[in-house]
C-alpha positions in Angstrom: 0.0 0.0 0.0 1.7 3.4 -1.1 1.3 6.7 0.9 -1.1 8.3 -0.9 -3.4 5.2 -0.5 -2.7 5.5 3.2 -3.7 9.4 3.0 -6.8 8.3 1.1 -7.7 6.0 3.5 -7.7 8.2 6.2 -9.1 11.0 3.9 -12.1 8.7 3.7 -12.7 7.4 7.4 -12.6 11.3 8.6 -15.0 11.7 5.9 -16.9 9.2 6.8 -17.6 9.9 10.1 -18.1 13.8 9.6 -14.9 14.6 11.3 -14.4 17.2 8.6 -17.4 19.4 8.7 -17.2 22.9 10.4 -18.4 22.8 14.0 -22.1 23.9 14.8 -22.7 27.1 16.8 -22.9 26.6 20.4 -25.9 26.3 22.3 -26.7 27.8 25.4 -29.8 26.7 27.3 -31.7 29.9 28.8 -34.3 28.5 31.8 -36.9 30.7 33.2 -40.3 31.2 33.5 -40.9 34.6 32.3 -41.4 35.3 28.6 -39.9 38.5 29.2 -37.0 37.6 30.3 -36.7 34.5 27.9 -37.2 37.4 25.4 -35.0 39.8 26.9 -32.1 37.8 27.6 -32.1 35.8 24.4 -31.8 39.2 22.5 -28.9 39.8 24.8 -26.8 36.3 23.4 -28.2 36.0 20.3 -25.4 37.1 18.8 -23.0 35.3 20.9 -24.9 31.5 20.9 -27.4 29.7 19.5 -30.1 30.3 22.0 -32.8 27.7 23.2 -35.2 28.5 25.4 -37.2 26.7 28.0 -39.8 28.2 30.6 -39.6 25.2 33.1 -37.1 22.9 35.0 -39.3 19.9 33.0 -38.6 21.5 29.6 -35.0 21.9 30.5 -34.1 18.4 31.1 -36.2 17.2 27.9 -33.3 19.6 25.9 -31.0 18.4 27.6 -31.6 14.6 26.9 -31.4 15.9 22.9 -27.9 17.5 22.6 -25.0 19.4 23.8 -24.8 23.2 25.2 -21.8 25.1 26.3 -23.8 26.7 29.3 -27.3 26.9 30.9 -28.2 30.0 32.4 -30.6 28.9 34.5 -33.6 30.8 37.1 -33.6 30.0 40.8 -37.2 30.0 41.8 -39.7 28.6 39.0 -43.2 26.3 39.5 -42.9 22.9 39.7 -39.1 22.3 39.6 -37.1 25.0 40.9 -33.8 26.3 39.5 -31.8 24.4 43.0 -33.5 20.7 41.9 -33.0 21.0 38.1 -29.5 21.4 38.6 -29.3 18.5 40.9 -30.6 16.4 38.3 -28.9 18.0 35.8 -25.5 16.9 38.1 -26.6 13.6 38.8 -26.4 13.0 35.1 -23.4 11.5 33.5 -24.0 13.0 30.0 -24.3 16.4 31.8 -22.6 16.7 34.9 -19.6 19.2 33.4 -22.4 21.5 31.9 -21.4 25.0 33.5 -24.7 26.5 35.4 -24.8 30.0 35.5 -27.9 30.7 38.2 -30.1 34.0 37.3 -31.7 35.3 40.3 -33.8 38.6 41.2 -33.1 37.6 44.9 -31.2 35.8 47.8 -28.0 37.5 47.7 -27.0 36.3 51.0 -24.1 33.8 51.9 -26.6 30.8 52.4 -28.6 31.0 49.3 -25.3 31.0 47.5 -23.6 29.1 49.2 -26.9 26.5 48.6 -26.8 27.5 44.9 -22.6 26.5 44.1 -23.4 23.0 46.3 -25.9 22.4 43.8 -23.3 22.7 40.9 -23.4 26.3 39.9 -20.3 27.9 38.3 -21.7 31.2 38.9 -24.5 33.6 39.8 -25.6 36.6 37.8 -28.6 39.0 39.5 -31.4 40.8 37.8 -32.1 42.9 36.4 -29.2 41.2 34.5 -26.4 44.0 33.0 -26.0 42.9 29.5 -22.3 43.8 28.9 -21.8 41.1 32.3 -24.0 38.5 31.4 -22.5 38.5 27.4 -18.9 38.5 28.8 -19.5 35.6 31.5 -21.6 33.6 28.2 -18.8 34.3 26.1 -16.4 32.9 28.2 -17.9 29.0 28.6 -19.0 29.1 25.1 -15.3 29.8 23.8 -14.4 27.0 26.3 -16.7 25.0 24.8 -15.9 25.6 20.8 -12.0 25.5 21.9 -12.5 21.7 24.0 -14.8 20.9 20.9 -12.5 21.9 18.4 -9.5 19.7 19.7 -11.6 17.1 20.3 -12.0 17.0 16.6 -8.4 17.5 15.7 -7.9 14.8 18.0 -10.5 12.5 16.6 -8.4 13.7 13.0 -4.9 12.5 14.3 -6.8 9.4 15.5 -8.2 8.3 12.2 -4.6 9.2 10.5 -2.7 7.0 13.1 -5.5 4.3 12.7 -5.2 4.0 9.3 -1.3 4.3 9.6 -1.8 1.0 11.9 -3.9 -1.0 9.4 -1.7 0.2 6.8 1.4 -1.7 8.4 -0.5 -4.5 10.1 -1.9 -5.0 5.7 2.5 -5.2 5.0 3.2 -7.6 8.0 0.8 -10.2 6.2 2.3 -9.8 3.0 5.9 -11.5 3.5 6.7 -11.2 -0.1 6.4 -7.5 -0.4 7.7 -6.7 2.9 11.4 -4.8 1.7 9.4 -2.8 -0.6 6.8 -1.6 2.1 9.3 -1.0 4.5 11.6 1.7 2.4 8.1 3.2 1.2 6.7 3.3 4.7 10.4 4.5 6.1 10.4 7.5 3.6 7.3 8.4 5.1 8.1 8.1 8.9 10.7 9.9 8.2 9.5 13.5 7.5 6.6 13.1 10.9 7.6 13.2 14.7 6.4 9.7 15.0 7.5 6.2 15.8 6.3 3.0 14.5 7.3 -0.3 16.5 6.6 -3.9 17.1 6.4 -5.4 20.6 6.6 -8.9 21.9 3.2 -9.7 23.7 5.4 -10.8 27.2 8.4 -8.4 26.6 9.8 -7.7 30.4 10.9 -5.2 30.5 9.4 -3.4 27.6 11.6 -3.6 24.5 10.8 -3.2 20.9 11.5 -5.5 18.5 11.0 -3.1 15.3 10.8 0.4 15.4 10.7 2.9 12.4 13.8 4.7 11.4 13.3 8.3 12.6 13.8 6.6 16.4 17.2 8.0 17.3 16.0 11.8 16.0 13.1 11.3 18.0 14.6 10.1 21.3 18.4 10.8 20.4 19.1 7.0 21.5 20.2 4.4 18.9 17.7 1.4 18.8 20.4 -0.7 19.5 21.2 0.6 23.0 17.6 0.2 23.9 18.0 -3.5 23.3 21.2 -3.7 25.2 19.7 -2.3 28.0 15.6 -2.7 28.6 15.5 -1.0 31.5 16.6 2.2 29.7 12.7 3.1 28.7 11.0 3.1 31.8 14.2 4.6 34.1 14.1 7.6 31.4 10.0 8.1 32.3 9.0 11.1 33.9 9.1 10.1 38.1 5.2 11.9 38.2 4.5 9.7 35.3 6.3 6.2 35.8 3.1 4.4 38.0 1.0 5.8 35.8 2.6 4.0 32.3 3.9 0.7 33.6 0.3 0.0 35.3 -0.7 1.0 31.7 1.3 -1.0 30.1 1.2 -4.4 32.5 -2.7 -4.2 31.5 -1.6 -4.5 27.6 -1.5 -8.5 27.8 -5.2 -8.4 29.0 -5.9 -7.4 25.4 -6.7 -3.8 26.1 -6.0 -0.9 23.6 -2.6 1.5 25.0 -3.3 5.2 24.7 -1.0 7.2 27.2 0.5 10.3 27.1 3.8 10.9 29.8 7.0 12.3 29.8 10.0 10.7 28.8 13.9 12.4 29.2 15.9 12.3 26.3 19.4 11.9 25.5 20.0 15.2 26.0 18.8 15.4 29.4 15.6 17.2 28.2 11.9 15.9 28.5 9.6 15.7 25.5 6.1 14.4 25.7 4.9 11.3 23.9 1.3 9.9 22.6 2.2 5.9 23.1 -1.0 3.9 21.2 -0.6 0.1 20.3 -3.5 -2.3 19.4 -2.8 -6.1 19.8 -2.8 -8.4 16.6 -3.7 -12.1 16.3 -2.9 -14.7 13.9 -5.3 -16.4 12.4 -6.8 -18.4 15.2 -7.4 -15.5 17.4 -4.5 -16.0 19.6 -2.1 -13.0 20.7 0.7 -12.4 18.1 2.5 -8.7 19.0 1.5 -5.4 20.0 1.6 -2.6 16.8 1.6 0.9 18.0 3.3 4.7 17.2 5.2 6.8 19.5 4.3 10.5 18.2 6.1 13.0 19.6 3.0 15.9 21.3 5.6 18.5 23.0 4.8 21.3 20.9 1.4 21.1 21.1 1.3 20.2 25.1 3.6 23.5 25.5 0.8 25.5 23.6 -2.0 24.4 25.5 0.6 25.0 28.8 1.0 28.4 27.3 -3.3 29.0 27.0 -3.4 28.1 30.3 -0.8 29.8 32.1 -2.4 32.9 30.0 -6.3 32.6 31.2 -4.9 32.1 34.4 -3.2 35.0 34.7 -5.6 36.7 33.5 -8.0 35.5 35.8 -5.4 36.3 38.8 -5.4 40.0 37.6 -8.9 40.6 37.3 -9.3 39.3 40.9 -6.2 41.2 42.2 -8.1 44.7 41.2 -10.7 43.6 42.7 -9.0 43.3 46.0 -6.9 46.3 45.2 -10.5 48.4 45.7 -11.7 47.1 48.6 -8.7 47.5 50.9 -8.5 51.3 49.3 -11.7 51.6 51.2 -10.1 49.9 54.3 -7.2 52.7 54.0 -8.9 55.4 53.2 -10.7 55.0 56.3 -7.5 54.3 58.4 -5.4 57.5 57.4 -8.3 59.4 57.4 -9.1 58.6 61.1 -5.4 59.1 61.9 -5.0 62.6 60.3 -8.0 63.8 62.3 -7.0 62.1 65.5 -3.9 63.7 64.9 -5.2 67.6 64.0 -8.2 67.2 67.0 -6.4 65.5 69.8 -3.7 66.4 72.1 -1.6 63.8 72.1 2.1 62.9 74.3 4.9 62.3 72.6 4.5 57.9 73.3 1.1 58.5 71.9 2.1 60.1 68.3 4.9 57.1 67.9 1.8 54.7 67.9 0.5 56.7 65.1 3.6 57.0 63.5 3.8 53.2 63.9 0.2 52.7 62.9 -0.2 55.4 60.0 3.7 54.0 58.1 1.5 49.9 58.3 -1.2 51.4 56.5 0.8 53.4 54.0 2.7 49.9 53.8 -0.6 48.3 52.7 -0.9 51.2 50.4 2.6 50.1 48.9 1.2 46.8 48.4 -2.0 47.6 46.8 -0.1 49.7 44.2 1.7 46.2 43.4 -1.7 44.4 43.1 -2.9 47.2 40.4 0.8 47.1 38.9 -0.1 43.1 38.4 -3.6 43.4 36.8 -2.7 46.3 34.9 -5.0 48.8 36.1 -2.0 51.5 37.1 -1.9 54.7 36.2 1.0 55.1 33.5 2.2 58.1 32.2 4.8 56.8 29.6 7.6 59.1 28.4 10.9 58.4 25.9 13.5 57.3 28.3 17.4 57.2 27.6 19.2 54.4 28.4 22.2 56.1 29.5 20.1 57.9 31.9 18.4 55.1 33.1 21.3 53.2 33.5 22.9 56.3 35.9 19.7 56.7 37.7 19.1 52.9 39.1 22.9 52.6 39.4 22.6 55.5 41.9 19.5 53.7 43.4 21.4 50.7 44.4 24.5 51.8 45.1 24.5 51.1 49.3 21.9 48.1 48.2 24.0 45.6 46.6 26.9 45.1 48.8 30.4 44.4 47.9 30.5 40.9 46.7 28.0 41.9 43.8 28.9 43.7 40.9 26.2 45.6 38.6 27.6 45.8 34.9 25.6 47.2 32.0 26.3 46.1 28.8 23.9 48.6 26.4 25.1 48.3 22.7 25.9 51.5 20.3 23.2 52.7 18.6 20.1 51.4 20.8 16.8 52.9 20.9 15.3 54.8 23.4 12.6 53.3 25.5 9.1 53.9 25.4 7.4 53.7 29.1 7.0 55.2 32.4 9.9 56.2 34.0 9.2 55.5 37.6 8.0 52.1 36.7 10.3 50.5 34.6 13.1 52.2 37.6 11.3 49.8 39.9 11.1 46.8 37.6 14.5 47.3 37.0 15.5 48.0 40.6 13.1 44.7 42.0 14.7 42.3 39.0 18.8 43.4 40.2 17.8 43.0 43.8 16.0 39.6 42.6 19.5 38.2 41.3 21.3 39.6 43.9 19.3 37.4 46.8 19.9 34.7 44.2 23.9 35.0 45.1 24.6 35.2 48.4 28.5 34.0 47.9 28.3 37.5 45.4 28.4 37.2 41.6 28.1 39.5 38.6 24.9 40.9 37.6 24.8 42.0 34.0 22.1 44.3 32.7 22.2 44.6 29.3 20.0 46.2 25.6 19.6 45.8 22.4 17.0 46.4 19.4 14.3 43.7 18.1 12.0 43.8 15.5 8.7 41.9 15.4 7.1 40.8 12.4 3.8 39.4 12.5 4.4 36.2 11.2 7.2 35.3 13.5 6.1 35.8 17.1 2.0 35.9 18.3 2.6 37.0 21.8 4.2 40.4 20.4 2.3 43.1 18.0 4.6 43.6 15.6 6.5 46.7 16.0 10.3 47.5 17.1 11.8 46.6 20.6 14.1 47.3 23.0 14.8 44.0 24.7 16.3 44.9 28.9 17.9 41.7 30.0 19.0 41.0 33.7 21.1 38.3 33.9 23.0 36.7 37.0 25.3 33.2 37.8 23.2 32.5 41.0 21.1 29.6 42.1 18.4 29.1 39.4 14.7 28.8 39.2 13.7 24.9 38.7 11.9 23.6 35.6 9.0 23.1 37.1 8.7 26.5 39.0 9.1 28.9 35.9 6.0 29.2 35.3 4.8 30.2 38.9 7.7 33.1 39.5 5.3 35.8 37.8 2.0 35.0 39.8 1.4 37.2 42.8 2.2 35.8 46.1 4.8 33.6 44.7 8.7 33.1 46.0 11.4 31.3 45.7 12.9 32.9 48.7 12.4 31.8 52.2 9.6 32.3 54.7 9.8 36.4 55.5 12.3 36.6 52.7 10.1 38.2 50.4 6.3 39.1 49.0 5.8 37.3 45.8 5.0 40.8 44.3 8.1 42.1 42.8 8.0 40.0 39.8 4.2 39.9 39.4 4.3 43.9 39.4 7.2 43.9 36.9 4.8 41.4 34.8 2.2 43.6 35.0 3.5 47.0 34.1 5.3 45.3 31.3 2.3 44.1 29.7 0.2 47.3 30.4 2.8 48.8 28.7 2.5 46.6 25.3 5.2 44.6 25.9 5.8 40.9 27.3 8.5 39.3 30.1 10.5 36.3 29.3 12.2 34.1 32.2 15.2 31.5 31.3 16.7 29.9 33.9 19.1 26.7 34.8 19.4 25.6 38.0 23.4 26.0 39.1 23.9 28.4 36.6 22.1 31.3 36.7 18.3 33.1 35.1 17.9 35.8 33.2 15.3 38.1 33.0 14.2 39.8 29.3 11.7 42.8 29.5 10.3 43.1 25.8 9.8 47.1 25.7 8.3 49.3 22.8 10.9 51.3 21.4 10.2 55.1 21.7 8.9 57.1 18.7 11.3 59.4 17.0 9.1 62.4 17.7 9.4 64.0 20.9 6.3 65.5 22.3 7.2 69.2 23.2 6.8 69.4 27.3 4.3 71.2 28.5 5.5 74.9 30.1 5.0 75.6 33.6 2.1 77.9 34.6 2.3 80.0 37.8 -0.5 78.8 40.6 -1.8 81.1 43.0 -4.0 79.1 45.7 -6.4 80.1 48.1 -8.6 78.1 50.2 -12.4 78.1 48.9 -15.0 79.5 50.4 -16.8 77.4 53.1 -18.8 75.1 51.0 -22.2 73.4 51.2 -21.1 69.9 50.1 -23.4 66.6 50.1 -21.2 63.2 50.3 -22.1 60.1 48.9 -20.4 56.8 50.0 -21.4 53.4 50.9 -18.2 52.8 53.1 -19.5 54.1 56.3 -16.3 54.4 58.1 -14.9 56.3 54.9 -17.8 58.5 54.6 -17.4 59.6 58.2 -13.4 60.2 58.6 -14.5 62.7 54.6 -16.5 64.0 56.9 -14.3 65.0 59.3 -12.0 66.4 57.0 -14.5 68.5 55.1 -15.8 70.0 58.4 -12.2 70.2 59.4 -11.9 72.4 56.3 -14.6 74.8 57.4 -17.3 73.1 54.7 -20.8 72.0 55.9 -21.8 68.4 55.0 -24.8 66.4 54.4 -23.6 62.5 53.9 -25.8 59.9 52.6 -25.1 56.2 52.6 -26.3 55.4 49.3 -27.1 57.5 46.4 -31.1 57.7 45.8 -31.4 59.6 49.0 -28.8 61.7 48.0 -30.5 62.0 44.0 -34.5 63.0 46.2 -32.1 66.0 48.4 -30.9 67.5 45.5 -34.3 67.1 43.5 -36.2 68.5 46.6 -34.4 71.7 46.5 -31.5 71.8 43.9 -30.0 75.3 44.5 -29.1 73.9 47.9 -25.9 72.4 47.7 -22.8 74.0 45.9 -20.3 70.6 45.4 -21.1 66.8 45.6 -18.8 64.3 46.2 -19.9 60.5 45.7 -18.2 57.1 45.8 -17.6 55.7 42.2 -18.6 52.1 43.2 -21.9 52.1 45.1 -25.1 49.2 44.9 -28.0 50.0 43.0 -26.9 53.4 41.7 -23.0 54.3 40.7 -21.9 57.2 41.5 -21.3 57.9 37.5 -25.0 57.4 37.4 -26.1 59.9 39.7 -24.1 62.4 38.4 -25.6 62.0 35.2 -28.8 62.1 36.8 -27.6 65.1 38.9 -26.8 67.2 35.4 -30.2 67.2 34.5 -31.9 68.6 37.6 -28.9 70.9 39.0 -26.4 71.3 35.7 -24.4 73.9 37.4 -23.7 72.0 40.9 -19.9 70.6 40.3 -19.0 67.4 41.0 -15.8 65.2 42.3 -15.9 61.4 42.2 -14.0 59.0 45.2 -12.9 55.5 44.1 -10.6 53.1 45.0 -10.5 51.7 41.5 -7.3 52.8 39.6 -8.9 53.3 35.5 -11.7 55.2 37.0 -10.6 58.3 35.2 -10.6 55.7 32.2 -13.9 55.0 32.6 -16.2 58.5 33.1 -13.8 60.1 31.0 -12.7 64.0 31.1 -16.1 65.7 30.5 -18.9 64.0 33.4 -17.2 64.5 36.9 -15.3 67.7 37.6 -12.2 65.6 39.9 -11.5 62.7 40.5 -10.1 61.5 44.0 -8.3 58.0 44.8 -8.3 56.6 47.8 -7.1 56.2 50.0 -6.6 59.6 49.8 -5.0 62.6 52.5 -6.6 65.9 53.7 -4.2 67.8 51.5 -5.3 65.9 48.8 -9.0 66.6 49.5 -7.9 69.9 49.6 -6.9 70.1 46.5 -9.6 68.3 44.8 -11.6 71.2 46.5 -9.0 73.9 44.8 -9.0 71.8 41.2 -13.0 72.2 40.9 -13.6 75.6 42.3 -10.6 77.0 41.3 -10.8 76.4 37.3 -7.7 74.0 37.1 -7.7 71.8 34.8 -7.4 67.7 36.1 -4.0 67.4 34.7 -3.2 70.1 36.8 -4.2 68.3 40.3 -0.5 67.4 41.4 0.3 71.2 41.2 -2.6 72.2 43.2 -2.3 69.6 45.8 1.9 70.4 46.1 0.8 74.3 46.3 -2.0 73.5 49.2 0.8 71.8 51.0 3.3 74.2 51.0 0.1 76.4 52.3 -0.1 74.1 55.0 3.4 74.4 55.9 3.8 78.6 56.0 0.5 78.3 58.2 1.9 75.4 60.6 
């Protein structure tokens, strides 16, 4: 049988069996008794899925017991079956037990009914009135789950029916003795050009050895056939040790007559692993008795690093999503703290044992300020303001930095070649990437060591590299001849919380930060590293443009503290809304503070000359702050506004034209200050650092 038989062959089984069709849409079941919202909602997706409907638990199940679907979004409380029991049925299923259940509920927020819900299988929970952009980006995500896991599945089922028909094809030249030589060279030639093994076992071999294999063996493995013979132990010592149970209890239940399929590990000759698909079918003679195991060995370690590299990807992803989300809540927490403290401080008396506990107490919190700007730096929701930056200068500058850091048993050398580009990025930042990457290898060699930090130009084309745009880079490389990172740990040094070092040797967040402003700043990290011999550290930067943008010239400031000022405050933290309180009244301003903004919306609509400033929280239930603004304009359009948030791209978000300032927390009474000065003042929000620096040196003739 000739190759393009083979290829035919297989050609015809995938064609047979539909494996070459294009995938159907997705389906995602939509549960719920309401027509409206069946309606509603279904509008919402239909763009993303194919949408069926079903108004009852009862109708569910019957679609479920006819196909597939990548989700079901399903309603808590219906007649007859509620939402809770239809997805313990649907779990007690086989065929649909890994559905995803997304529960949609107008109620029951508290821990118990959700807790009840994610017992009962749910994946998630998503509240009415539902927010369309949420519910299509939560829909979006299982359904590309589902077409991606579908998808391989398929190219699976492909490289199946190829390897299948590659089997039949050799078991069709074993039979025929007499034209055996000439099927073997055609077969070879073949073999030869794929990352794939064919071989020939002996039904009792122990241990394992092959008594054929094809020719492209040694490229594969970098062994010679022949010193697999001369020693059979050499296949399973060279197995993975995480996968060695697994394959030998795989293998000892060959003889049973049982189909291998097995993926492990397995070290080649050049101490590296590569990962291996291992398939073999047992042939019979004639009278049904066992004769020899056929299989292929096909080499899967590029596609195994891909998926790896999906993966890893989604996961960090999903890391820096959650990371802002802490990063706001514990802005509230120290917003509230240093608030407290400045007024304790300004209102109280206090001995000289009683302000170092303040000290003491006030330096943690601006600690956990520190650390929350690492958090944003990770998910990528800093503030940048990227500049061109010289690398001369930037080599002088963190030289400076570090110069009573390193010690004397470490030397810093910068290797930057003639001719290199400047970098495009924020100056501060990429200091202290730089800064926390050198520090990194210098706790990686504590007998001392050289640490080399060097630069050069890349360019990116598109069809060489998908984890770059393609564009011109300056590559920063740190490089040192310490300890190492091990294999299996290089993909955990950029995630958040992760060290190498000791216990209360370090944070986990100096590399995650550099991670993160790298990529916010449209470029990529790259770790190598050998253990004895040292890592190095590649930060993928965009080169700078060869325009400069003309700086901006400085304007003279004159401040003066506003008049007294009838503010309302709007905040759902209750300990920040009272310490803003306090430092507004401090300020000689009168405030009305509400808890939540519909009250505030009815005082303003009940007499809207009233007030001359409101401040609200950005992030508030039932009604953000951005919202009642908006619905602020249209009953008082002159009353000015200045939005509180511990979220670091809310400026991103309302843009420059809705609030008139924009505060983060956790913020000082200088900075309030100024916020005050920015919006009553006329200066302009770029100009809120110049304000707040000119209200402090205020402060300071005053004191």
């Amino acid at each position: 049988m000739t190759a393009a038989t083979t290829t035919l062959l297989a050609d015809s089984l995938l064609a047979a069996s539909g494996e070459d069709a294009p995938l159907a849409r997705a389906r995602v079941l939509l549960v719920d008794d309401d027509e409206r919202n069946l309606l509603a909602i279904s509008t919402v997706l239909e763009d993303v899925a194919e949408i069926v409907v079903a108004n009852s638990g009862e109708a569910a199940l019957r679609h479920l017991l006819k196909g597939e679907f990548a989700v079901i979004l399903l309603d808590v409380f219906m007649p007859g079956i509620d939402g809770y029991e239809t997805a313990q049925i649907i779990r007690s299923r086989e065929q649909t037990k890994r559905v995803p259940i997304v529960f949609l509920s107008a109620v029951n927020k508290e821990d118990q009914h959700l807790l009840r819900g994610y017992s009962m299988g749910a994946v998630d929970y998503v509240f009415k009135p539902v927010d369309p952009v949420v519910l299509r980006s939560k829909v979006a995500v299982f359904v590309d789950l589902f077409t991606m896991t579908k998808e391989i599945q398929r190219k699976a089922r492909q490289e199946q029916a190829l390897l299948d028909a590659n089997l039949r094809a050799n078991a069709e030249l074993l039979r025929a003795e007499q034209a055996l030589r000439l099927a073997e060279q055609r077969q070879a030639a073949i073999i030869e050009s794929l990352p794939i093994v064919l071989y020939l076992e002996e039904v009792n071999a122990s241990p394992r050895v092959p008594k054929f294999v094809s020719g492209n063996f040694a490229a594969l493995t970098g062994f010679a056939f022949e010193e697999i013979q001369a020693t059979p132990s050499l296949w399973v010592d060279r197995l993975h040790p995480e996968d060695r149970e697994r394959v030998v209890e795989a293998l000892a239940e060959r003889p049973e007559g049982r189909s291998l399929a097995v993926e492990y590990r397995w070290q080649t000759a050049d101490g590296h692993y590569k990962h291996f698909l291992d398939q073999a079918v047992l042939l019979r003679d004639a009278f049904g008795e066992p004769l020899e195991f056929a299989g292929t060995l096909l080499d899967v370690t590029e596609r195994k690093e891909l998926e790896t590299q999906l993966i890893q990807a989604r996961k960090m992803d999903a890391i820096g999503q959650l990371t802002g989300g802490i990063a706001h809540d514990f802005n509230n927490l120290l917003a509230a703290m240093l608030g407290g403290l400045s007024m304790i401080e300004r209102r109280v008396a206090l001995d000289e044992g009683q302000r170092k506990v303040i000290y003491m107490t006030r330096h943690a919190a601006e600690q956990g300020a520190e650390l929350v700007k690492h958090l944003l730096a990770f998910s990528r929701r800093q503030k940048l303001a990227p500049a061109t930056i010289e690398l001369s200068a930037l080599s002088t500058t963190v030289t400076e930095l570090l110069a009573h850091t390193l010690g004397g048993l470490v030397e810093l050398v910068w290797e930057i070649e003639p001719g290199v580009s400047a970098v495009y990025a924020d100056s501060a930042q990429l200091e202290l990437a730089l800064m926390n990457l050198i520090i990194n290898a210098r706790d990686a060699m504590p007998d001392g060591g050289v640490i080399t930090v060097s630069a050069e130009n890349a360019e990116v084309a598109g069809a060489d590299d998908t984890t770059l745009a393609p564009g011109r880079y300056v590559i920063l490389s740190v490089r040192d001849t310490g300890c190492g990172i091990p294999p299996h740990q290089l993909d955990q040094v950029l995630e958040p919380f992760f060290t190498t070092k000791p216990v209360g040797k370090g944070t986990g967040l100096g590399l995650s930060m550099v991670y993160g402003f790298v990529k916010q700043s449209g470029g990529i990290v790259r770790v190598q590293s050998e253990v004895g011999l040292g890592t190095r550290v590649q930060l993928w930067m965009p080169e700078a443009c060869a325009r400069l943008a003309d700086s901006p010239s400085t304007t003279e400031f004159f401040a003066a503290d506003p008049k007294p000022l009838r503010v309302i405050l709007v905040d759902d933290h209750y300990a920040v809304r009272l310490t803003t309180v306090a430092m507004l009244e401090d300020l000689g301003h009168s405030v009305v503070h509400s808890g939540d903004a519909a009250t505030a919306l009815d005082m303003i609509r009940q007499d809207p000359g009233a007030s001359d400033l409101l401040i609200t929280d950005f992030a508030m239930p039932k009604m953000s702050g951005l919202e009642l603004i908006r619905q602020v304009r249209s009953v008082a359009p002159d009353l000015r506004s200045i939005i509180i948030s511990g979220n670091a791209d809310v400026r991103d978000v309302i843009g420059d034209d809705l609030a008139n300032g924009v505060v983060s927390k956790p913020f000082t009474r200088d900075r309030l200050r100024a916020a005050l000065l920015e919006v009553t003042s006329g200066f302009s929000r770029q100009d809120a650092p110049v304000a707040e620096a000119i209200v402090r040196s205020g402060s300071a003739k005053n004191a």
